[in-house]
C-alpha positions in Angstrom: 212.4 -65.2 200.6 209.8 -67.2 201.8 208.8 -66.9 206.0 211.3 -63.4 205.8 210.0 -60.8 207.3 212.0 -57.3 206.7 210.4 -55.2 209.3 211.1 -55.4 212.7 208.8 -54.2 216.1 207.9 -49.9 215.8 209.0 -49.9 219.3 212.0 -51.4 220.4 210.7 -52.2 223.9 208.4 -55.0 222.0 212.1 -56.5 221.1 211.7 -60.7 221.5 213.6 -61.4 225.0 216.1 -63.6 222.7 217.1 -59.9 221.0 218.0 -58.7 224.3 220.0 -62.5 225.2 221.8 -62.5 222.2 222.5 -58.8 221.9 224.2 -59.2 225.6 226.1 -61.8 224.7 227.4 -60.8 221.7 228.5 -57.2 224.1 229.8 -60.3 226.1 232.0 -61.7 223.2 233.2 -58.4 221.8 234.8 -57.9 225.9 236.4 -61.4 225.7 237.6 -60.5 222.0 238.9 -57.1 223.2 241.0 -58.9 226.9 241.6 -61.8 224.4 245.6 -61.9 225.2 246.5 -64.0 222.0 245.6 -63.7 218.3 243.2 -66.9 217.7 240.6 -66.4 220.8 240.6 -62.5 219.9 240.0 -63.5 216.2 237.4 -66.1 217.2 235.9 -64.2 220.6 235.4 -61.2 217.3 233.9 -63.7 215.0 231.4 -64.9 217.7 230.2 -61.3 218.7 229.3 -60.9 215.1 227.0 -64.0 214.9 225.7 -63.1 217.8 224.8 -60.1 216.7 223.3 -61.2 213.7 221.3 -64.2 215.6 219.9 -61.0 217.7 218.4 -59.5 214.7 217.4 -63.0 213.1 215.6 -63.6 216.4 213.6 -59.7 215.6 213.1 -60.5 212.2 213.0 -63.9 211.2 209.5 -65.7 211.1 209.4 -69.1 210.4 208.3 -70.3 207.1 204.7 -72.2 206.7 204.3 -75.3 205.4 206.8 -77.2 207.5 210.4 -77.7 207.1 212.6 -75.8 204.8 216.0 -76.2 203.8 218.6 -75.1 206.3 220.7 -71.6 205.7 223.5 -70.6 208.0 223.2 -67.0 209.9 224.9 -65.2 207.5 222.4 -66.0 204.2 219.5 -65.8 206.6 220.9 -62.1 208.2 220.9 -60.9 203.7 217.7 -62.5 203.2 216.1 -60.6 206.4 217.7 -57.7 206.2 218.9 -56.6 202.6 221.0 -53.7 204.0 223.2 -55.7 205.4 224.2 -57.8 203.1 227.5 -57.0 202.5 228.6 -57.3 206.6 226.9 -60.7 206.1 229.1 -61.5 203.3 231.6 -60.0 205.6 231.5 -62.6 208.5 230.1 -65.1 206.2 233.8 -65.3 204.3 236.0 -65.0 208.0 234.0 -68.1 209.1 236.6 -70.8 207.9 239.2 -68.8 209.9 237.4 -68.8 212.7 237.0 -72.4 212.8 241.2 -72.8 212.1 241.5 -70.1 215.2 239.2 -72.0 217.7 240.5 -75.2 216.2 243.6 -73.7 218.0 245.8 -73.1 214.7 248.3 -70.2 215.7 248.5 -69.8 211.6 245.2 -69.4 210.7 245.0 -65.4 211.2 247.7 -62.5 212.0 247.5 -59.7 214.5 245.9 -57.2 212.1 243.4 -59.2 210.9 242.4 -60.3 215.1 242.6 -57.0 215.8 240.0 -55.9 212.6 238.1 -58.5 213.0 237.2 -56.7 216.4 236.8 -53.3 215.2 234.4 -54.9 212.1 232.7 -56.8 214.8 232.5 -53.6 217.0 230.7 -51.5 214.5 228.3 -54.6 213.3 227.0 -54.6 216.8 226.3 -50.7 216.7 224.9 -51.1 213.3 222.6 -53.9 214.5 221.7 -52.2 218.0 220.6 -48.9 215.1 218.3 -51.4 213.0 216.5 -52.9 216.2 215.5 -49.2 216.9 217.9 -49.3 220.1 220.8 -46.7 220.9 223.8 -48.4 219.8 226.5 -49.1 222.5 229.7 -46.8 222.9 232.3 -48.2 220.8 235.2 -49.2 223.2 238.0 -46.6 222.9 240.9 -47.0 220.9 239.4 -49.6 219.2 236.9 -47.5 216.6 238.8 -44.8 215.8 236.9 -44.3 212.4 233.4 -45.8 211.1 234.0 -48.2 209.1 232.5 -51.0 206.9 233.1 -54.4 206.3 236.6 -54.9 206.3 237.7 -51.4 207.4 236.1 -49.7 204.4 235.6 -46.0 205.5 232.4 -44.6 205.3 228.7 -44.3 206.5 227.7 -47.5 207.4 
């Protein structure tokens, strides 16, 4: 885990400006996901919330390696390698990428009502749970859309 730092900033006022950027437009994302009127921008609007979320805590977290150029790792390996804990929403997101993709790629086939309308309850919660690790009071969930916590993929539970 070379250049991966686990602990973020005591105070959450000492946040990287990016953290705030990304965080806002992931909130951003998750609105366009939730007014999204058919099922492959809601899917995809979801999808992008998530990795913006994730980028917010990268951007925390995440110290550059020494010794010049590593090898390149999506969001989703970097998000487990800098924060262990939340590995398994990283795997999470990591796995709906390719229908993401199919859904911006404007494939009508690629994902079903349900899933769209998961996808933004997962990415919902991921934000919160994000907005928690930073040290910042995580965001009301939008109503009717969280009606329990959940976990990756709708597992119940403490997150």
């Amino acid at each position: 885990m070379a250049g991966a730092s686990r602990t973020g900033p005591a105070n959450p006022h000492l946040l990287p400006a990016t953290t705030h950027s990304y965080l806002a437009r992931a909130a951003e994302s998750l609105q366009e996901a939730m007014l999204a009127r058919d099922v492959p921008s809601r899917y995809a609007c979801a999808h992008v919330a998530a990795l913006r979320a994730a980028a917010a805590l990268l951007a925390a977290r995440a110290h550059p390696a020494p010794g010049g150029r590593r090898r390149q790792k999506n969001a989703w390996v970097l998000l487990a390698e800098v924060a262990p804990e939340l590995s398994e929403w990283a795997t999470f997101f990591a796995a709906g990428a390719g229908k993401r993709a199919a859904a911006e790629a404007g494939s009508t086939r690629a994902v079903n009502e349900r899933e769209a309308d998961d996808l933004v309850r997962d990415a919902d919660r991921f934000l919160a749970v994000v907005e928690s690790t930073l040290g910042l009071v995580p965001h009301t969930a939008a109503p009717g859309r969280l009606l329990t916590a959940t976990g990756p993929g709708g597992q119940t539970g403490v997150a």
